[in-house]
C-alpha positions as CSV (number, residue, x, y, z in Angstrom):
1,X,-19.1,19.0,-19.2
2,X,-16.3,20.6,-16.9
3,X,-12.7,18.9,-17.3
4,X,-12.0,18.2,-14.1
5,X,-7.8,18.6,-13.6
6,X,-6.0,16.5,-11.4
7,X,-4.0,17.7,-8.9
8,X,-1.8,17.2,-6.1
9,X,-1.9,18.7,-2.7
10,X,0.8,19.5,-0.5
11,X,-0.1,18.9,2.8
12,X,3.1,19.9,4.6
13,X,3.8,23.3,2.9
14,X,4.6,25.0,5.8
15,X,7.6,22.4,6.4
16,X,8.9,23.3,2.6
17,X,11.8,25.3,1.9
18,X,10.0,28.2,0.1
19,X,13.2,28.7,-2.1
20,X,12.4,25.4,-3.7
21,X,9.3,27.2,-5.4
22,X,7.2,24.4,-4.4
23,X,3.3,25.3,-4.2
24,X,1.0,24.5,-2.1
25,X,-1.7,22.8,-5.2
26,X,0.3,21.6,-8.1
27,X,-2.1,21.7,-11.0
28,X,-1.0,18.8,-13.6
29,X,-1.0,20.1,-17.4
30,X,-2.7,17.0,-18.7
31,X,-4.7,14.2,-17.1
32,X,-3.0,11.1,-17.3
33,X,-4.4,8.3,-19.6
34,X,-4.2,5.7,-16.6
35,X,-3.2,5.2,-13.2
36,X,-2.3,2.2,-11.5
37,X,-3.0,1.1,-8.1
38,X,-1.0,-2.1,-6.2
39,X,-1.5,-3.7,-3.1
40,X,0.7,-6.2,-1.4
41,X,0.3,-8.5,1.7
42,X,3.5,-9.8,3.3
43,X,3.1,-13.5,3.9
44,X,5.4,-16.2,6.0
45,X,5.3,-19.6,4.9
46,X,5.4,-22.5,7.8
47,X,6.6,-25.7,7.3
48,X,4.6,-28.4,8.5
49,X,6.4,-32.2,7.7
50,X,4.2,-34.6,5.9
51,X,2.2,-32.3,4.0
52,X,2.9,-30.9,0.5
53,X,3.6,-27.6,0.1
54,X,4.1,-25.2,3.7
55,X,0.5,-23.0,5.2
56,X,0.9,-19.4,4.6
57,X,0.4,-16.8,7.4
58,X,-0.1,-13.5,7.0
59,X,2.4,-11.2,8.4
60,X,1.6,-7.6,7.5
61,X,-0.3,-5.5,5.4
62,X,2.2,-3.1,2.8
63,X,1.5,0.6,1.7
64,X,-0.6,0.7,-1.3
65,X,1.1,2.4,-3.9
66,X,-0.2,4.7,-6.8
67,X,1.8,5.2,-10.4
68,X,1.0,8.1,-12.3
69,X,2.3,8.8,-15.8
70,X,2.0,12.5,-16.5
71,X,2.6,14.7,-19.8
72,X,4.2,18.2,-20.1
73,X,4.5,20.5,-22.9
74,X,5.4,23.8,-23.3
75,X,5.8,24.4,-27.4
76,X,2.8,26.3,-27.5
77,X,4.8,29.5,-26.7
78,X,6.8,28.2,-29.6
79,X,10.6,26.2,-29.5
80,X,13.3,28.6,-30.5
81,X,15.1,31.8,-28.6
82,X,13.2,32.1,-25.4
83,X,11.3,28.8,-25.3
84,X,9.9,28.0,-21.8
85,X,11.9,25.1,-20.7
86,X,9.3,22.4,-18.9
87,X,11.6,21.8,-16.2
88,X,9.9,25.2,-14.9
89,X,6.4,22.8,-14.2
90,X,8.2,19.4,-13.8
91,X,10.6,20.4,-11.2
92,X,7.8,21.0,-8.9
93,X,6.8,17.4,-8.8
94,X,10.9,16.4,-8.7
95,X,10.9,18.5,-5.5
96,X,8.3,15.9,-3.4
97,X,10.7,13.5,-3.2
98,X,13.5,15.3,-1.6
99,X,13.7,16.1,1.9
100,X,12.8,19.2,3.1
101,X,15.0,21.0,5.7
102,X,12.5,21.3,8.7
103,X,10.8,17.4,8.9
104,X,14.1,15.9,7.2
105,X,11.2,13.8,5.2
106,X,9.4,14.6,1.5
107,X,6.5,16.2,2.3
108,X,3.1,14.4,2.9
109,X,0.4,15.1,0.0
110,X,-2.9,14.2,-1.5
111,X,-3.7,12.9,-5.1
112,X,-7.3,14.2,-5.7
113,X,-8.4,13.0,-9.2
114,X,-12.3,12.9,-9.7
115,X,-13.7,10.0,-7.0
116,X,-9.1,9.4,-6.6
117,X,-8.2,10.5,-3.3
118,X,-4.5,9.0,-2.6
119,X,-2.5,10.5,1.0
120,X,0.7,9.3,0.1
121,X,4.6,10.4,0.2
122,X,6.3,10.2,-3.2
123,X,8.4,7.3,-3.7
124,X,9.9,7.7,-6.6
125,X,10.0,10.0,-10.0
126,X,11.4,9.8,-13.0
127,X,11.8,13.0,-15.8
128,X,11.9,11.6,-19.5
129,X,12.8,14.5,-21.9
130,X,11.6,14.3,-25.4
131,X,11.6,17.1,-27.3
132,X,15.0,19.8,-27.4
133,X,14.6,23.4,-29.1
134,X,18.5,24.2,-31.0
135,X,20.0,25.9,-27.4
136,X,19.4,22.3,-26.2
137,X,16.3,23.5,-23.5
138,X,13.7,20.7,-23.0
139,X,10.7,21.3,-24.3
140,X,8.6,18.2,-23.8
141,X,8.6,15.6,-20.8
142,X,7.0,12.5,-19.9
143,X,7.0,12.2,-15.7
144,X,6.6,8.7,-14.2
145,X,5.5,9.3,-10.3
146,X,5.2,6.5,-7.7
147,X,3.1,7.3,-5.0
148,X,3.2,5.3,-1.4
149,X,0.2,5.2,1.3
150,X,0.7,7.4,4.1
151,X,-1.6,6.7,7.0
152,X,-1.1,7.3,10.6
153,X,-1.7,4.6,13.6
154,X,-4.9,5.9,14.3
155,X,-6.6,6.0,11.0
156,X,-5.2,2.1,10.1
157,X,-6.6,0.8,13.5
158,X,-10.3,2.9,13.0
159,X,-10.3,1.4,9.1
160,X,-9.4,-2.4,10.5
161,X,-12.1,-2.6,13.0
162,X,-10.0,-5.5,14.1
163,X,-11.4,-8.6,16.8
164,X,-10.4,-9.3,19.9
165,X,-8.8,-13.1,19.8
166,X,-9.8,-13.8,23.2
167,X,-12.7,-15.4,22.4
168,X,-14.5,-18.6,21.5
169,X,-15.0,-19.3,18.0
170,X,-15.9,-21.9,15.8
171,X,-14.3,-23.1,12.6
172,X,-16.0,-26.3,10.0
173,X,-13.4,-28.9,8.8
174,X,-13.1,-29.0,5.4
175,X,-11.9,-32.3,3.8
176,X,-7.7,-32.5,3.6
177,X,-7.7,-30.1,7.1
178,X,-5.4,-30.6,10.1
179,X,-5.3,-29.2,13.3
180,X,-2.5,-27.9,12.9
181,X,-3.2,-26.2,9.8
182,X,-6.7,-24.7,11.5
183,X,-3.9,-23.6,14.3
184,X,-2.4,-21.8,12.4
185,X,-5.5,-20.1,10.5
186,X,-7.1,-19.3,14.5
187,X,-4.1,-18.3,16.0
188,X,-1.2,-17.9,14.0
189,X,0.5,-20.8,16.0
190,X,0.5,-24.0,14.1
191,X,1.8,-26.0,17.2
192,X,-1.4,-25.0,19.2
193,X,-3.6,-27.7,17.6
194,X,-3.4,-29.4,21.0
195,X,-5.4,-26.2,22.5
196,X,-8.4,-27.0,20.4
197,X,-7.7,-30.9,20.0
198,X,-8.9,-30.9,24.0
199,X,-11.9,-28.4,23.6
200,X,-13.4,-30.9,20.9
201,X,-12.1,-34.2,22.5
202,X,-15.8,-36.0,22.5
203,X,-16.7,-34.9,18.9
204,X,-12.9,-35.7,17.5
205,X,-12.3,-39.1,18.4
206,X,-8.8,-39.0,16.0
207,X,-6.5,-36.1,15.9
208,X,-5.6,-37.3,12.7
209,X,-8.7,-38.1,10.4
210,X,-10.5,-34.9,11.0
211,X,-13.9,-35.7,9.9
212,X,-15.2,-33.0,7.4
213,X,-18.5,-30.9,8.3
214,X,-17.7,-31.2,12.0
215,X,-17.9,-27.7,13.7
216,X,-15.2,-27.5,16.0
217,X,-15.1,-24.9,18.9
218,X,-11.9,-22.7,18.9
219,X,-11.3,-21.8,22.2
220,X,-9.0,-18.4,23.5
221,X,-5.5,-19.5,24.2
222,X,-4.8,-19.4,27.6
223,X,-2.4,-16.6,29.2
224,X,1.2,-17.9,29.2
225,X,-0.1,-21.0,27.3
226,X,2.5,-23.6,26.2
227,X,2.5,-23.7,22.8
C-alpha cells in the first residue's frame, strides 16, 4: 500500500513574498498521529420571567477549526559539524501565519490528507525544539498548527440551502411549551407569541395551558409587524 503524505497547499502563492522561501505544496515529513476537528455555534440566551432557566437562540455559526501536531527530524544526516538545522522545513509552516506584503493577510491554503480536505488560514503555530547537536542547532521539533475555516459568502450560502421565513408553518406543542418560547424557536422573537396566539385562536382556548399534541399554524410575520 502507497503512504499517502499529507500536505498543505498554498493557494495564494502568487501573493507570497518569494524571499520568504515559502512553496507552493509543503510536503509534511511525517503524518501526524491525530488531528482534531472543533466546531462551535454562538448562542444568546433570553430571559423569559417565570420560567427556570433562559431559551437559547442561535446567533451565528463559528469557523471550524483544525489542530495538527506535526513531527520533524533531520538526524539522519547525523547531529554534529554541519547538521541540518529543522528550522530549514519548519520555518515554512511558521511563514503561513504572517502577513504577506501584497494581501496584508496569511495566505489562504488547503490541508489535503487522505478523504481531509480543510481551506483554512492558519491561526496559530507553535515550534517545540527537542533535540540540540553541541553548536546548539535544533535538530528535532514538534509543530503544533491551528487551522481556521476559510469560506467565501457564496460557498456558505450554496452549502446552507437556507428557507425562506415568509411562510406558513406548523410547529406540535410539546408538554412544558409556551408561546413565547415557540416564538422564539419560529422567529427568533420571543415577544411575537401574540402573532401566532391569533392564527390558532379557535384551537387554543388559553394562551397559557398550551395543550400538548395540538399542531399549531405558524404564520409569516407581517412587514413592519409590532413585535
Amino acid at each position: 500500500m502507497t503512504l499517502v503524505k499529507a500536505q498543505i497547499l498554498v493557494l495564494d502563492a502568487d501573493a507570497v513574498d518569494p524571499g520568504r522561501g515559502l512553496p507552493q505544496v509543503i510536503e509534511v515529513q511525517f503524518n501526524p498521529n491525530q488531528y482534531q476537528l472543533e466546531k462551535a455555534a454562538q448562542l444568546a440566551e433570553i430571559g423569559i420571567p417565570g420560567i427556570d432557566s433562559p431559551l437559547l437562540q442561535f446567533i451565528r455559526g463559528q469557523n471550524e477549526r483544525l489542530t495538527l501536531e506535526l513531527f520533524f527530524d533531520t538526524t539522519d544526516g547525523g547531529t554534529g559539524d554541519g547538521a541540518e538545522d529543522v528550522r530549514g522545513q519548519t520555518n515554512q509552516i511558521y511563514q503561513l501565519v504572517k502577513m504577506q506584503p501584497q494581501t496584508h493577510a496569511p495566505p489562504r491554503v488547503l490541508v489535503m490528507w487522505g478523504s481531509l480536505s480543510f481551506k483554512a488560514v492558519v491561526e496559530s503555530v507553535r515550534q517545540t525544539f527537542t533535540m540540540f547537536n553541541p553548536e546548539g542547532i535544533p535538530l528535532r521539533a514538534t509543530v503544533n498548527v491551528t487551522f481556521r475555516e476559510y469560506k467565501s459568502l457564496e460557498d456558505q450560502l450554496a452549502e446552507l440551502n437556507l428557507q425562506t421565513s415568509d411562510r406558513t408553518r406548523q410547529r406540535t406543542i410539546q408538554a412544558g411549551d409556551t408561546l413565547s418560547g415557540i416564538a422564539a424557536e419560529m422567529y427568533g422573537v420571543p415577544t411575537a407569541w401574540r402573532h401566532i396566539a391569533d392564527a390558532n385562536s379557535p384551537a387554543l382556548p388559553s394562551v397559557i395551558d398550551l395543550p400538548p399534541g395540538v399542531t399549531l399554524t405558524i404564520p409569516p410575520l407581517p412587514t413592519g409587524a409590532t413585535v
